[in-house]
N, C-alpha and C positions, 0 to 999 in steps of 0.2 A: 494384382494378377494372381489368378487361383494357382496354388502350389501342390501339387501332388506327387504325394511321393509313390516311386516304384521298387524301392531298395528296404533293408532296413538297416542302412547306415542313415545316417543323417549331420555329414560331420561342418560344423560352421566354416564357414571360410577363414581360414589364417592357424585353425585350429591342427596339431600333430596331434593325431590319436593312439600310441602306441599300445592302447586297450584293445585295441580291434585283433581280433583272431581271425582272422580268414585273408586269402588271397586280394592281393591290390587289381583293379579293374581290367589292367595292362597287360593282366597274366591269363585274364579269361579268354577261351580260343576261340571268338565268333566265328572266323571262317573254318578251322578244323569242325564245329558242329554245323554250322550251314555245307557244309559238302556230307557230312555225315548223312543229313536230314536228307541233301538232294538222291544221294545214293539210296537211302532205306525206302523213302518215299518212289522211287521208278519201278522199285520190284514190282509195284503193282499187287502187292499182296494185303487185302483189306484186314488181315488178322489181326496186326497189331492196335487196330481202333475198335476191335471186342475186348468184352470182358477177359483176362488176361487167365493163365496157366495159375493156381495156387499159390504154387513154388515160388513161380515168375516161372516166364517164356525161358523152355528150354533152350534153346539157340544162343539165347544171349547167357546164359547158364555156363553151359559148352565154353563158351568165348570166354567169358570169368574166372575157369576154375584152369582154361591153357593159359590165360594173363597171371595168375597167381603162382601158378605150378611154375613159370618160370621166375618168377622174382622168390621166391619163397624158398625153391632148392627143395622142392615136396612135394607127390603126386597132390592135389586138388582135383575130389570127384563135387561132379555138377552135383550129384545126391547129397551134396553135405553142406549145401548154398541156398538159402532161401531171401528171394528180391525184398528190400526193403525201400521207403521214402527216405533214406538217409539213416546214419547211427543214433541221430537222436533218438526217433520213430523206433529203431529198432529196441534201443534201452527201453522206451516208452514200452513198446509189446511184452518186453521181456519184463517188466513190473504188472503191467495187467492180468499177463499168463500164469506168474509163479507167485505171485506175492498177493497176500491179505493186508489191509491198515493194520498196522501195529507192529508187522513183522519185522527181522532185524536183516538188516544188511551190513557188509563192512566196506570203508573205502580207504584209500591211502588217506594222510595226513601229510601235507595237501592233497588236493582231489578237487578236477572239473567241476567248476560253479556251477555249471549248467545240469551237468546230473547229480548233484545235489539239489537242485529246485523239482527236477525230475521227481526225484525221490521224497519232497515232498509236498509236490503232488499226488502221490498215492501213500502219504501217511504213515511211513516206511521209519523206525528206528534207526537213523543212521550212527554206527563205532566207527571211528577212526581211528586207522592202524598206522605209527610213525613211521617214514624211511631215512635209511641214511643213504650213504652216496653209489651202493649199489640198488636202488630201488628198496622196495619196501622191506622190511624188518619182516623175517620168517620168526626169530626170534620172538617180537611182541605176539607177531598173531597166533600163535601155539598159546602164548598166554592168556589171549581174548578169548580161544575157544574153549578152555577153561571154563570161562564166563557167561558166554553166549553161543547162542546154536544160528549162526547166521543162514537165511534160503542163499543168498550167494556175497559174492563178495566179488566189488567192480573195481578191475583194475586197470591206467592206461602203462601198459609194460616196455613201452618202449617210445624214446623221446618224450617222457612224461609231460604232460597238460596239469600243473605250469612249470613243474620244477625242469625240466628237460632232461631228468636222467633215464636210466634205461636199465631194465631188472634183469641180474644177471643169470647166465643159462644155468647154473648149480641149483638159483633160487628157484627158477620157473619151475625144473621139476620139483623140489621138493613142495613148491605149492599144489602141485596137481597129483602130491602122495597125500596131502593133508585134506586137500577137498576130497578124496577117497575113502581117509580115515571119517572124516566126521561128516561125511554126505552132506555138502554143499556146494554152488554152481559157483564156477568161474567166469564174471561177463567180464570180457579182457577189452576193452576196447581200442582197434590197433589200426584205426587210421591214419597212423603218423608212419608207420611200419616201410613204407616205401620210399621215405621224405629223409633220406639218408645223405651227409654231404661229404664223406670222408669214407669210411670203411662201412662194413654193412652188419646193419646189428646181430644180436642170434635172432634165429629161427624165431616164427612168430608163436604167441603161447599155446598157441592151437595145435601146434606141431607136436607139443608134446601131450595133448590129449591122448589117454589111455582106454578108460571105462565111459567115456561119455560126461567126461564133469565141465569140458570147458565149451564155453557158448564166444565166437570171435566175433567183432562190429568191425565192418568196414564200411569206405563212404569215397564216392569220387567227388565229393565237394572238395577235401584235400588234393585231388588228382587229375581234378579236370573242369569243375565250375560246383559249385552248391546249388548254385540256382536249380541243376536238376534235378535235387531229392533225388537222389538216387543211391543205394547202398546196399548191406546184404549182411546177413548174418552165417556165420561157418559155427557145422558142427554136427554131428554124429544125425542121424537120421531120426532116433529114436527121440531127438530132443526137439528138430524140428518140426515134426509129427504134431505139437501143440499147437504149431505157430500156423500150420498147412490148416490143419482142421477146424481153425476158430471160426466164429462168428462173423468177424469181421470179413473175413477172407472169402466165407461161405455166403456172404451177401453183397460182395461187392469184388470177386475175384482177386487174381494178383496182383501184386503192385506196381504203378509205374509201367503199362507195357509196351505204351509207345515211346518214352522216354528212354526206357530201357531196349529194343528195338535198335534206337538211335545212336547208342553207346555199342550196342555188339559192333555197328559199322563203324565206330572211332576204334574199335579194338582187332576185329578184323584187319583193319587199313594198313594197323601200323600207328596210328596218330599217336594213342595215348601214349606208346613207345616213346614216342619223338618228344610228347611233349611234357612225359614226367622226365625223361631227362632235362629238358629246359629249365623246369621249375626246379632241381635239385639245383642245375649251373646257378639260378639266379639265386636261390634261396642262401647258399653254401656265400655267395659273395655278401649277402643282405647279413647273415649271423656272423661273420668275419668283421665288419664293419661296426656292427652295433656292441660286441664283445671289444674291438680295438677303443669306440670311439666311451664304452664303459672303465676300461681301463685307463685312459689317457685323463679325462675329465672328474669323473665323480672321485668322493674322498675315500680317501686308502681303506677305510674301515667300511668300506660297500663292495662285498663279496657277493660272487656267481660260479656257475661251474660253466666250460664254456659248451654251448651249446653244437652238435655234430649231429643234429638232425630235427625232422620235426618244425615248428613255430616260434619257439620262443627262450625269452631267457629271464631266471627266477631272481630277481635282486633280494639280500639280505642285508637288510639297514642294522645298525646299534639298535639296541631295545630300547630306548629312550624316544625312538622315531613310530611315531599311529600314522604309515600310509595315506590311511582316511582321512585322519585330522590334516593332511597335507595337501588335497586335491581340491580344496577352494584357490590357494594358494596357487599351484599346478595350471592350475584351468585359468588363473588371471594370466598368467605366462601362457596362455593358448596351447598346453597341453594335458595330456590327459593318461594315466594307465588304470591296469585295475590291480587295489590294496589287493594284500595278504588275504586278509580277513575272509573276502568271497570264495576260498578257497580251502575254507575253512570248517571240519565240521562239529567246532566245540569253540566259535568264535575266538579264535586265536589267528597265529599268525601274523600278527599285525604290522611288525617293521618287516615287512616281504612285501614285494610289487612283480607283477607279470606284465614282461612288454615284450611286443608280438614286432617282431621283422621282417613277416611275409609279407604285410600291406604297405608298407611305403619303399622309397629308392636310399640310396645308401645317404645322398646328400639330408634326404628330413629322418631319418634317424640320427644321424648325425649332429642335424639340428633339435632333436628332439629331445637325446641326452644332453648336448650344452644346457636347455631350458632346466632340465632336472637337476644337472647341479646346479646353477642358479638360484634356485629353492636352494640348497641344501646348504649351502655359505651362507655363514650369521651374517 
């Protein structure tokens, strides 16, 4: 029988994949966006199936910056949001627009695998800057700039992607006095920013933008499905002005506008209210669980910090332990995370693993760390 996939999961049967970063299927709202659709689609208004607004469709603009302005605790003007296909797409734009091959960027140490591929994709120098357990070392990076003149330096500042720490408000600003002193951009990526289980982090890094240095990525893939590419970038007018006027935008309009269309009426409604609350309730139980069932099982000398927002949670093995050299092993026990190493951008980190809590139920997380220590007993 022909097999076709529509996902880009593809997990074997029997298999735990605590590698996987994104929402479990149970958590995506088919009927909150079929009533969305039904709603958007009666207006009878053919606009949204034109070429779209630049910017993106003001309307759903509007809706975005009153959705943010309440979570945030900060006015949010639609002038300072520009629609994106998601934060990847946007990080994507944002190396097209400002960046040559060769040029340098700084990221945390660890730092998102995925924009690190990003980055080299477009031939980009990547420095890694170390953190300790308030987020990244302001200390080291005064020292980097010493050394390098980075175009910007990408950081996730809260609920970090994979360590799960969160940079604190003393650091934030004095990172956005330092990207002032030595003229270079802030791409802060803070899609985990609303994915809070307990108390609520600071202010997002954008808040504390002054002169135009910080450029924010957000995404309702975290918030509401991925499936819909949908996201947006925050930031001073004068910065988005690149992103409005490009090529790309100038031959094929805005991004997402019936998609985006379909989201103002989940935010309008009420929905996404409803149902980033849900996914905190559920997420908040899922990182309790996986952190309990970390503590109970695996061996005493395997630290984490506990996770209060966000995806996931960052394992620190003995040095004597290569993650990677460990995942044939892993995967005969039908599980699976992703090593240190991918997280890495001077090929370290190696006894470090990130496993993700959002995609399964408490019972196969549960089952997923028994299998891990299992591996990990001589």
């Amino acid at each position: 029988m022909l097999s076709i996939q529509t996902t880009q999961l593809n997990i074997p049967t029997g298999m735990i994949d605590l590698g996987i970063g994104q929402p479990s299927p149970s958590l995506l709202p088919l009927d909150i966006l079929r009533q969305a659709a039904d709603h958007r689609l009666s207006q009878a208004d053919p606009s949204l199936l034109a070429y779209g607004a630049e910017p993106g469709d003001g309307y759903f603009r509007l809706a975005l910056a009153e959705f943010l302005s309440r979570h945030y605790g900060a006015a949010v003007s639609a002038d300072h949001l520009f629609v994106t296909a998601g934060a990847s797409q946007g990080l994507d734009l944002v190396c097209t627009l400002y960046t040559q091959p060769g040029d340098t960027v700084f990221v945390e140490e660890p730092s998102y695998f995925l924009a690190l591929r990003i980055f080299a994709d477009h031939h980009l120098k990547v420095v890694g800057i170390p953190m300790d357990g308030d987020g990244l070392s302001i200390e080291a990076l005064e020292a980097k700039l010493v050394e390098h003149r980075p175009v910007f330096l990408y950081t996730v500042p809260v609920f970090h992607n994979p360590s799960g720490l969160t940079l604190s408000a003393a650091r934030r600003n004095r990172l956005v006095e330092l990207s002032e002193q030595y003229d270079f951009l802030i791409v802060a990526d803070e899609v985990y920013q609303l994915l809070t289980h307990n108390s609520a982090p600071p202010p997002p890094l954008i808040s504390f933008d002054r002169l135009g240095t910080v450029l924010s990525l957000g995404s309702f893939s975290k918030i509401l499905a991925p499936g819909l590419r949908l996201g947006w970038l925050q930031g001073r007018p004068a910065l988005l002005d690149r992103f409005i006027n490009s090529g790309l935008l100038d031959s094929g309009g805005g991004l997402n506008p019936f998609t985006s269309a379909i989201v103002r009426s989940v935010i309008e409604s009420g929905w996404q209210e409803k149902h980033l609350n849900q996914l905190n309730r559920v997420y908040q139980q899922r990182a309790a669980a996986l952190s309990s069932a970390a503590r109970r099982l695996l061996p005493e000398n395997v630290s984490f910090v506990e996770p209060y927002g966000g995806f996931f949670l960052w394992l620190q093995f003995p040095e004597a332990v290569d993650v990677e050299r460990l995942l044939p092993d892993l995967r005969q026990r039908n599980l699976n995370v992703q090593p240190g190493v991918k997280f890495s951008s001077r090929n370290g980190l190696r006894n470090y693993a990130r496993l993700c809590f959002a995609y399964y139920d408490i019972e196969d997380l549960e089952e997923g760390v028994a299998r891990l220590a299992g591996a990990l007993t001589p």
